[in-house]
DOVEXLO-653921 format. One record per residue (C-alpha): residue number from 1; residue in one letter; x, y, z. Coordinates in steps of 0.05 Angstrom, whole numbers. Example, Ala and Ser with C-alpha at 12.3 -4.5 7.8 and 13.67 -1.06 7.14 Angstrom:
<rs>
+-----+----+--------+--------+--------+
!   i ! aa !      u !      v !      w !
+-----+----+--------+--------+--------+
!   1 !  A !    246 !    -90 !    156 !
!   2 !  S !    273 !    -21 !    143 !
+-----+----+--------+--------+--------+
</rs>
This chain:
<rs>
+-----+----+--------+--------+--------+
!   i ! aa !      u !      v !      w !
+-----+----+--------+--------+--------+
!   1 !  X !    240 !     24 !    327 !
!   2 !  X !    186 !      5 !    277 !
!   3 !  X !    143 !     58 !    305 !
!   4 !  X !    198 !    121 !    298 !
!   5 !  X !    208 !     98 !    235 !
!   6 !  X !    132 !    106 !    210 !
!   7 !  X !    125 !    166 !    256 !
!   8 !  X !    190 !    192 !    214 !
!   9 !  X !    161 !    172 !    149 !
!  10 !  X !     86 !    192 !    153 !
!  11 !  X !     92 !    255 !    211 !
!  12 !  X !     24 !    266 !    243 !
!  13 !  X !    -31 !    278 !    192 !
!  14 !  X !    -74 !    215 !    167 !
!  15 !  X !    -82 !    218 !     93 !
!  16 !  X !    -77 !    133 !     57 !
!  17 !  X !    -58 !    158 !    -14 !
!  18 !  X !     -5 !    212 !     18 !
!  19 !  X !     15 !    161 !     66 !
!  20 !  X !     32 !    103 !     28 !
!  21 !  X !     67 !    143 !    -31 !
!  22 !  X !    112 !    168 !     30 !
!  23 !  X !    121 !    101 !     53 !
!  24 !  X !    146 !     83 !    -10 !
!  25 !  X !    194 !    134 !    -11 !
!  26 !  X !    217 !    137 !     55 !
!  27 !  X !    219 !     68 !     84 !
!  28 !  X !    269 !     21 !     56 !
!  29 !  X !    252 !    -56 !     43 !
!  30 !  X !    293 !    -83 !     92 !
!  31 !  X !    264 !    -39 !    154 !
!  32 !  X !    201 !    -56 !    132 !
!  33 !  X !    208 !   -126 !    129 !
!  34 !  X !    228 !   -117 !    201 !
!  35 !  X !    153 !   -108 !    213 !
!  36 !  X !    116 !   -190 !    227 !
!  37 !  X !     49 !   -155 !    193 !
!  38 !  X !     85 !   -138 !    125 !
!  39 !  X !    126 !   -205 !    126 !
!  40 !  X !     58 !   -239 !    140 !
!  41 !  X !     29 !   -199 !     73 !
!  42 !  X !     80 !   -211 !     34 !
!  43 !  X !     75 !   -287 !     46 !
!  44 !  X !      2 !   -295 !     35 !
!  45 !  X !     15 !   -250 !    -26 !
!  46 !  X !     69 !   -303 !    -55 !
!  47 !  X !     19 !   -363 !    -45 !
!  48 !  X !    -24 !   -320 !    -82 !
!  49 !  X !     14 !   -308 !   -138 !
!  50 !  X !     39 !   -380 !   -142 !
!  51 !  X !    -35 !   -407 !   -130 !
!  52 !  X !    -48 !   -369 !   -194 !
!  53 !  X !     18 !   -390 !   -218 !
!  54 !  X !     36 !   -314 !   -228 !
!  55 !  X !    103 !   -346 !   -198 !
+-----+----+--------+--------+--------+
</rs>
């Protein structure tokens, strides 16, 4: 499902800037948190933050 949805999102062209500002547009939080890479990222991104007690 994860893979319709960025096929959906992105169509067939290869373009990072055009890509992830159609990501953002397209793809809603919750479908993407469906994906283990994001939720990985979005973890390390949180010790991050609190590491630099951002949070």
């Amino acid at each position: 499902m994860t893979k319709v949805v960025l096929r959906t999102a992105l169509g067939g062209r290869r373009d990072a800037e055009r890509d992830f500002g159609r990501l953002g547009q397209a793809v809603a939080l919750e479908e993407l948190r469906k994906v283990p890479a994001y939720r990985a990222w979005t973890a390390e991104l949180r010790r991050a933050m609190e590491r630099l007690r951002f949070l």
